[in-house]
C-alpha positions in Angstrom: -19.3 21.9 -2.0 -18.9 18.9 0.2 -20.5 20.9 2.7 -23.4 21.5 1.1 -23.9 17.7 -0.3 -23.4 16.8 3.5 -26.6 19.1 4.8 -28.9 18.0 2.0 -31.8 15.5 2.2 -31.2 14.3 -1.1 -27.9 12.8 -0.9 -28.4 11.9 3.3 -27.1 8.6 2.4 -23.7 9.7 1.0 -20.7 9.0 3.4 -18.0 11.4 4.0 -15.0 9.7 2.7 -12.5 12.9 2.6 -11.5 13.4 6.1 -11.1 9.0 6.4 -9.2 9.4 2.6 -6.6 12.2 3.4 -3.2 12.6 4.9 -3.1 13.8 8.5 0.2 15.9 8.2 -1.7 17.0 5.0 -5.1 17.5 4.2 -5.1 17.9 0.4 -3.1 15.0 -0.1 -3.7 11.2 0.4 -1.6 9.1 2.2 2.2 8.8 1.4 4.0 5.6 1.4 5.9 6.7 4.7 2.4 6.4 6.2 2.5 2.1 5.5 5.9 0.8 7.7 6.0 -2.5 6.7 9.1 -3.5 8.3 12.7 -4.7 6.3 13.5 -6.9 3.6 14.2 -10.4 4.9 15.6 -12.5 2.1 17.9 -11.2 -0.7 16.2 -11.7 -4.1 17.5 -13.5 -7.1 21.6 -14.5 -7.0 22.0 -10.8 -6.4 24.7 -10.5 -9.2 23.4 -7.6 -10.9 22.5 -8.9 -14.0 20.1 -12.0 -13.2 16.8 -10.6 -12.8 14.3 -11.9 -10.2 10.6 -11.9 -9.3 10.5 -13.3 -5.7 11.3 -12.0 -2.3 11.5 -12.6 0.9 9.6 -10.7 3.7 7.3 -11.4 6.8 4.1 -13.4 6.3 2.2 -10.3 7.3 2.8 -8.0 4.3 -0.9 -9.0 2.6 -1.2 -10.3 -1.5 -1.6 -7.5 -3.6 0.5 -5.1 -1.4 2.3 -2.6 -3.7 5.3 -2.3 -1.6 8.3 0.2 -2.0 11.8 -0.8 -0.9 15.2 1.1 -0.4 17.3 -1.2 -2.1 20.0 1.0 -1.9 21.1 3.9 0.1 18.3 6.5 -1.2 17.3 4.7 -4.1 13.7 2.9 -4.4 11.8 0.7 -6.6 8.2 -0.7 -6.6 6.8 -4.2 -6.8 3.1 -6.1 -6.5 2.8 -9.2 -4.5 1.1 -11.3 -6.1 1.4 -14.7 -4.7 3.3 -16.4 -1.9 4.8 -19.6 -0.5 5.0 -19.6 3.3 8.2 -20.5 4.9 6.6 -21.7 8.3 9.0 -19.4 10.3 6.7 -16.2 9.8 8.5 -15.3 6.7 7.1 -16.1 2.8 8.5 -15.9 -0.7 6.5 -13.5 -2.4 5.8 -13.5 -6.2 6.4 -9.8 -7.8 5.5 -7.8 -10.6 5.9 -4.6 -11.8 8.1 -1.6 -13.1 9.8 -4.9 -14.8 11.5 -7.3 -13.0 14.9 -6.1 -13.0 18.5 -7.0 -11.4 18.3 -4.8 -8.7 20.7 -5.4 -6.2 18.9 -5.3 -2.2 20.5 -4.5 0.6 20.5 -6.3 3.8 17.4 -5.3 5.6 16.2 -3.1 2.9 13.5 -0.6 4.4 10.2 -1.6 3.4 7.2 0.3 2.6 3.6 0.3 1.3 2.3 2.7 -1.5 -1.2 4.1 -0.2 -1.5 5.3 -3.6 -0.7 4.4 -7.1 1.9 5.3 -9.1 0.4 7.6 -11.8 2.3 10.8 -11.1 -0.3 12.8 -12.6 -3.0 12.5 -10.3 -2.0 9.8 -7.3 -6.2 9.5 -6.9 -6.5 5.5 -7.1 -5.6 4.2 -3.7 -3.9 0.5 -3.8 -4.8 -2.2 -1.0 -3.2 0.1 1.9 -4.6 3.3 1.0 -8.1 1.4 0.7 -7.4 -0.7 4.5 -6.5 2.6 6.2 -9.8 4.8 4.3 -12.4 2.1 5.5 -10.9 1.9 9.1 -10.8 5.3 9.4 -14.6 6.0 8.1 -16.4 6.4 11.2 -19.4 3.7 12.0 -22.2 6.3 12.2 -20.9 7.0 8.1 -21.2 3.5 7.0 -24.5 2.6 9.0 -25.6 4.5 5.9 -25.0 2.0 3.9 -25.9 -0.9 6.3 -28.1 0.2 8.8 -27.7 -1.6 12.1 -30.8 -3.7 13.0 
């Protein structure tokens, strides 16, 4: 089908997204978390007690706002959280404001491996792409596709 789209004068101005969309170790999926290294944990959230919950933590300045970013807070066991703001520290790390899956008194441990989701978290479908999965589609598009849309003059 999106062969035949492709070779008609009709649609000659739709881009082929599916080859920039899907995984490279698997082309009928999109792109996996493990995909989007982000680094480590920096700073321990919250008074780490168990109990008190927190909504800030501490990373490097280059994990962009609205990242939702996946950490191993302990040995094999995840959670999920959405930057939403940030106060830089000047020393290339920022406390970032989180949301989501409730903010909760998880414990983190040192250097906690960080990741990105390319995707979101409905487990039904996992077709809405968050800010990584969108960054790493659009690079990946190649220029003759989007000249489509914005031909160069």
């Amino acid at each position: 089908m999106n062969d035949s789209i492709k070779s008609s004068p009709r649609y000659n101005a739709v881009i082929d997204m599916l080859p920039a969309f899907m995984s490279d170790s698997d082309p009928t999926k999109g792109p996996a978390a493990e995909m989007f290294q982000l680094g480590n944990v920096i700073g321990h959230p919250g008074n780490q007690d168990g109990v008190t919950t927190w909504d800030t933590i501490k990373l490097h300045t280059s994990v962009p706002i609205g990242s939702r970013i996946m950490f191993e807070y302990q040995p094999g066991q995840w959670t999920s959280r959405l930057l939403m703001s940030r106060t830089d520290n000047g020393d290339g790390t920022a406390d970032y404001k989180v949301t989501g899956d409730g903010i909760f008194a998880t414990i983190v441990q040192d250097d906690a491996t960080l990741l990105a989701h390319g995707m979101n978290l409905d487990v039904s479908s996992f077709v809405h792409p968050t800010l990584h999965g969108i960054l790493r589609t659009v690079s990946r598009i190649p220029q003759a596709e989007k000249a489509k849309f914005h031909p160069l003059v």
